[in-house]
C-alpha positions as CSV (number, residue, x, y, z in Angstrom):
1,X,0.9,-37.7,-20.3
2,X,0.5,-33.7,-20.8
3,X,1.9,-32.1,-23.7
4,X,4.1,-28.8,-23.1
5,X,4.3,-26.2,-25.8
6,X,5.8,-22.5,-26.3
7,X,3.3,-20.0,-28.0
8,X,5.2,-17.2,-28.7
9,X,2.9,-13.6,-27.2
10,X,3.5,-10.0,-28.9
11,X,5.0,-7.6,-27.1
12,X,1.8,-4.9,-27.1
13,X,-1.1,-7.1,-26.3
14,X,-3.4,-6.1,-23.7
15,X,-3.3,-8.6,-20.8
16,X,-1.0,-7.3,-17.9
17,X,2.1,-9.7,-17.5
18,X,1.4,-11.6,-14.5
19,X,-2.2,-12.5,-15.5
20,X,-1.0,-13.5,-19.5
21,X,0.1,-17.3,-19.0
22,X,-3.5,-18.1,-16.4
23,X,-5.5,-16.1,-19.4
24,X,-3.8,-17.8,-22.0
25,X,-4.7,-21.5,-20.3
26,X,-8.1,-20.1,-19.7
27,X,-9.0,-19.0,-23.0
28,X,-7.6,-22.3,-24.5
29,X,-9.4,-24.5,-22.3
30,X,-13.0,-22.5,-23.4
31,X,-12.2,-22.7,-27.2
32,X,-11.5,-26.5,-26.9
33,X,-14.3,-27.2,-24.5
34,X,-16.6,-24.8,-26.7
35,X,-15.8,-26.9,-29.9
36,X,-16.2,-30.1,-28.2
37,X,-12.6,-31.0,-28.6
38,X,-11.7,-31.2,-24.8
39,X,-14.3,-33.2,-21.8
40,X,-15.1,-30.7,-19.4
41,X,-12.9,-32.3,-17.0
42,X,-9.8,-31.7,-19.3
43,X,-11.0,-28.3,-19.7
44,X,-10.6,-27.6,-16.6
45,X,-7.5,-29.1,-15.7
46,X,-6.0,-26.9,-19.1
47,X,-7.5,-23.7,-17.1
48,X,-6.2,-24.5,-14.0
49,X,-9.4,-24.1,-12.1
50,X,-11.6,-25.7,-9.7
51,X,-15.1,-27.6,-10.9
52,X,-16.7,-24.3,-9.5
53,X,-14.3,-22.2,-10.6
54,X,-14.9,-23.4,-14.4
55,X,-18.4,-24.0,-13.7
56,X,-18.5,-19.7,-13.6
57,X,-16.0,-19.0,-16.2
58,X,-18.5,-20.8,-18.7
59,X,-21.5,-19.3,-17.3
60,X,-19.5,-15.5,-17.5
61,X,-18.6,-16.5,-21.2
62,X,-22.2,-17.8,-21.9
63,X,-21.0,-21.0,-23.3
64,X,-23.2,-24.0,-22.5
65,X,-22.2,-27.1,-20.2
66,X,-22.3,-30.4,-22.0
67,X,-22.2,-33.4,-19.6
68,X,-20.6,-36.7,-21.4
69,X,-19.9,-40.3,-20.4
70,X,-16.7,-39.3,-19.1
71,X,-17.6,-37.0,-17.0
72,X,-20.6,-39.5,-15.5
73,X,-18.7,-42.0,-15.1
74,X,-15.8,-39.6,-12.8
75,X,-19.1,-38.4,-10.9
76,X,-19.9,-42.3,-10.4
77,X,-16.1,-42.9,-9.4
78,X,-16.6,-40.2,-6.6
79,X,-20.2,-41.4,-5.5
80,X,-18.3,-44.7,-4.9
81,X,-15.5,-43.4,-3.0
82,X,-18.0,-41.4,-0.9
């Protein structure tokens, strides 16, 4: 079940106000995913974005993709569906 949770943003920082709560998730899910602490899968889902989507943000942040048994066995679960 997902977890909600207030952050509370100075005034002055430099993000314009309608891009501050998507730049937020995105920059979370990097950290977490960066430090192993999130699959890629949840990473994405924190962010927002598509698999492709994601797929660029880490490549544009020069953070390397790690590819666990979670996320094999969700690729498996779609080969099957397919």
């Amino acid at each position: 079940m997902p977890k909600t949770i207030t952050i509370e943003i100075p005034e002055n920082i430099k993000i314009p106000k309608e891009e501050l709560e998507n730049r937020i998730k995105q920059e979370l899910a990097l950290r977490l995913y960066e430090k192993g602490l999130v699959s890629f899968g949840q990473a994405r889902r924190i962010s927002g974005l598509s698999k492709w989507e994601f797929l660029e943000l880490l490549r544009k942040e020069k953070i390397p993709i790690s590819y666990d048994e979670e996320e094999l066995e969700e690729d498996l679960r779609v080969i099957e569906r397919l």
